[in-house]
ChimeraX commands (.cxc) that place a marker at each C-alpha (Angstrom):
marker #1 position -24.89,14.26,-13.74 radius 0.5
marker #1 position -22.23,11.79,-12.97 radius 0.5
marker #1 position -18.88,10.92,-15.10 radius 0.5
marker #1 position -19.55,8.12,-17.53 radius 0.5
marker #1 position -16.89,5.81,-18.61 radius 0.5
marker #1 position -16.39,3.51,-21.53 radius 0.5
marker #1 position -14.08,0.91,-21.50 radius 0.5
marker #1 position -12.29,-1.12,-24.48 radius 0.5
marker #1 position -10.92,-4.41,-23.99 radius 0.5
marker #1 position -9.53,-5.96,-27.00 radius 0.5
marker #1 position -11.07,-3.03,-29.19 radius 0.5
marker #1 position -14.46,-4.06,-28.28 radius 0.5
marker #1 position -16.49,-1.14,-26.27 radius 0.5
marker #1 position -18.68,-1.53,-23.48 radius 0.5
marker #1 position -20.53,1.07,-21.26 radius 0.5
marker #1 position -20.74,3.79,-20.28 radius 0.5
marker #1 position -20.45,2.93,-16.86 radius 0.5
marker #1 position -20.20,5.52,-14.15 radius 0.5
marker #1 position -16.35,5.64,-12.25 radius 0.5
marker #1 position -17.84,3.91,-9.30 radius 0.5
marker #1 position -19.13,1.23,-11.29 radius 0.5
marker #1 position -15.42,1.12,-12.75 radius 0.5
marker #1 position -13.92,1.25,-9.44 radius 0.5
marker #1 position -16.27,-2.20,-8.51 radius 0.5
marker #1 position -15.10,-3.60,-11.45 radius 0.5
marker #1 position -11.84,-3.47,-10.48 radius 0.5
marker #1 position -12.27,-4.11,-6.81 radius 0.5
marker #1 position -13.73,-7.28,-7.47 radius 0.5
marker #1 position -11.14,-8.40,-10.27 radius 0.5
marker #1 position -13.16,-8.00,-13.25 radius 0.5
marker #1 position -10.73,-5.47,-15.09 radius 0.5
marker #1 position -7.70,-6.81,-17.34 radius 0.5
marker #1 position -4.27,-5.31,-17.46 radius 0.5
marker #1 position -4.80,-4.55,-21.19 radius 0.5
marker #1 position -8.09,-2.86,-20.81 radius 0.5
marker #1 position -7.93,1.35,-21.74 radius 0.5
marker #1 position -10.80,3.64,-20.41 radius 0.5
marker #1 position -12.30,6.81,-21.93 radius 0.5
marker #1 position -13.96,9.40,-19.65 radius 0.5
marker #1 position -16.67,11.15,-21.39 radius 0.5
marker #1 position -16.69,13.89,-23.43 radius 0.5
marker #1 position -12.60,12.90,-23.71 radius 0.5
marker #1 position -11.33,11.66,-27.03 radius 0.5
marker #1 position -7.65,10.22,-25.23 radius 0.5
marker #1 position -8.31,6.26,-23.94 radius 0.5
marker #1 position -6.30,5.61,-21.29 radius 0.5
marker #1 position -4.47,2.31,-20.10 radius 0.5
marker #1 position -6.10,1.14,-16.96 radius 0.5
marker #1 position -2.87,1.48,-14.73 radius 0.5
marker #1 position -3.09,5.51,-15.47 radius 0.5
marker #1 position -6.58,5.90,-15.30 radius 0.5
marker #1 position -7.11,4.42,-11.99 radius 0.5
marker #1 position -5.20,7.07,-9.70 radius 0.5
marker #1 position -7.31,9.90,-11.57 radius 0.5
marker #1 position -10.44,7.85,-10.36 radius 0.5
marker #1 position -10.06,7.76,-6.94 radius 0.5
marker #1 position -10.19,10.31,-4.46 radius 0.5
marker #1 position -7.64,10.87,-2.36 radius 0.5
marker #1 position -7.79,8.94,1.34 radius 0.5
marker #1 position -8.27,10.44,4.12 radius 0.5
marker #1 position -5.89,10.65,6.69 radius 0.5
marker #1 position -5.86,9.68,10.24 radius 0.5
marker #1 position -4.25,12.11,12.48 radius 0.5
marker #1 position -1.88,9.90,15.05 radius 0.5
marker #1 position -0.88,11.74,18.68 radius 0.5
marker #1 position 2.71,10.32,19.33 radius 0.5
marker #1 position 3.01,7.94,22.05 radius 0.5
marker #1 position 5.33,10.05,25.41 radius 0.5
marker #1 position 8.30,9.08,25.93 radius 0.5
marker #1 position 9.44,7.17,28.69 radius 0.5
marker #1 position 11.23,8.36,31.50 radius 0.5
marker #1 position 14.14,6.64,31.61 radius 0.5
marker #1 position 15.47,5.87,34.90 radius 0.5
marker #1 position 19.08,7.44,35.94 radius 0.5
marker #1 position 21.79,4.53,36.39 radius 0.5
marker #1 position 22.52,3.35,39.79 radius 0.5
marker #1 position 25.95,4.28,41.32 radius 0.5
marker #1 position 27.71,0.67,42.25 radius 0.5
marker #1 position 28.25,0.13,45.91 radius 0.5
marker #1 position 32.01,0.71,46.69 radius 0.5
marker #1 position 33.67,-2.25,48.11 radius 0.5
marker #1 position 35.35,-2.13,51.57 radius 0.5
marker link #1:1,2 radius 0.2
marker link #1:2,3 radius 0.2
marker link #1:3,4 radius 0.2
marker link #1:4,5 radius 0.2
marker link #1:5,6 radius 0.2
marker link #1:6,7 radius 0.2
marker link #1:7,8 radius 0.2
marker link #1:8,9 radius 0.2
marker link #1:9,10 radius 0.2
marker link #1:10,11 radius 0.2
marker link #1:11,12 radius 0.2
marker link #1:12,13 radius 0.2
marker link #1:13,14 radius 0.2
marker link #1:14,15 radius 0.2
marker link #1:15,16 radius 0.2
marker link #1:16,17 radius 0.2
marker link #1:17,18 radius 0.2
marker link #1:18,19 radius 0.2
marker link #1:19,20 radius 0.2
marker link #1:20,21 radius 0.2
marker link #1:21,22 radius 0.2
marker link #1:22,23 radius 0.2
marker link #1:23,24 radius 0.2
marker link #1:24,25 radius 0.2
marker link #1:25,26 radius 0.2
marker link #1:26,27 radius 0.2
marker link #1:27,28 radius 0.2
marker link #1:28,29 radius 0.2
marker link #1:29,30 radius 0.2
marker link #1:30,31 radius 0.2
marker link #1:31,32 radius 0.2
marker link #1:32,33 radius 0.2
marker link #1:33,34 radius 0.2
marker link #1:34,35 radius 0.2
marker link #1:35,36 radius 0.2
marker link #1:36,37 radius 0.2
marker link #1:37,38 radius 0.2
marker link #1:38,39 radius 0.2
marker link #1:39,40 radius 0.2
marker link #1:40,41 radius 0.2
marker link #1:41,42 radius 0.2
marker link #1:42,43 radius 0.2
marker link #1:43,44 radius 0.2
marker link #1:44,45 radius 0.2
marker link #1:45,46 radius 0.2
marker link #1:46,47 radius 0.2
marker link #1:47,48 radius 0.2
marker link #1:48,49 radius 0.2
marker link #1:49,50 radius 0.2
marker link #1:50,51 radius 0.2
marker link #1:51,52 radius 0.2
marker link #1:52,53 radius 0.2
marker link #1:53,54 radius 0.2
marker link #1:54,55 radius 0.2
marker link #1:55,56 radius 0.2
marker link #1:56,57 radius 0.2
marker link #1:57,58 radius 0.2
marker link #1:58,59 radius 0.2
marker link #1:59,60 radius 0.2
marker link #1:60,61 radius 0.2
marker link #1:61,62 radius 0.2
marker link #1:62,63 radius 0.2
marker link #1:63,64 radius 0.2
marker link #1:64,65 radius 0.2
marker link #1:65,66 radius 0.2
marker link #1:66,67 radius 0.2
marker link #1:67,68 radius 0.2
marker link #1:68,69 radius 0.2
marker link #1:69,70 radius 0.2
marker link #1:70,71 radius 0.2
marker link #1:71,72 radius 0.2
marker link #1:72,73 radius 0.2
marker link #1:73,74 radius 0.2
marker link #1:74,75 radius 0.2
marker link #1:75,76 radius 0.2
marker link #1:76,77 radius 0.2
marker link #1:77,78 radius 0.2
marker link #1:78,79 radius 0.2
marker link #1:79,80 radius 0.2
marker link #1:80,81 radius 0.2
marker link #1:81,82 radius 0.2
view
């Protein structure tokens, strides 16, 4: 079964939505800095900003090869003048 969520805004509930739902809302600006979220089966709301990072996985990273260096060239000896 997935994670349900409830949310409070202004002491008003709403839900449960699932975290991905959440995760929507929030992509596409529908969450308010003053909005707290309770994960089921957890008495503790917590304040948006905090609950967020527990939400989302972690990304994945992307391994990089570093570029070779360049051979750098050895300076030229100046031409002696006669």
């Amino acid at each position: 079964m997935k994670s349900l969520v409830t949310l409070s805004r202004a002491f008003v509930e709403f839900g449960p939505f699932t975290k991905a739902e959440i995760l929507d809302f929030n992509k596409r600006g529908l969450l308010q800095d003053t909005d707290h979220l309770r994960d089921e089966g957890s008495d503790a709301w917590l304040h948006l900003a905090d609950w967020l990072p527990t939400a989302q996985p972690a990304p994945k990273l992307k391994v990089v090869k570093a570029p070779k260096a360049a051979k750098v060239a050895a300076p030229k000896k100046a031409k002696k003048a006669a």
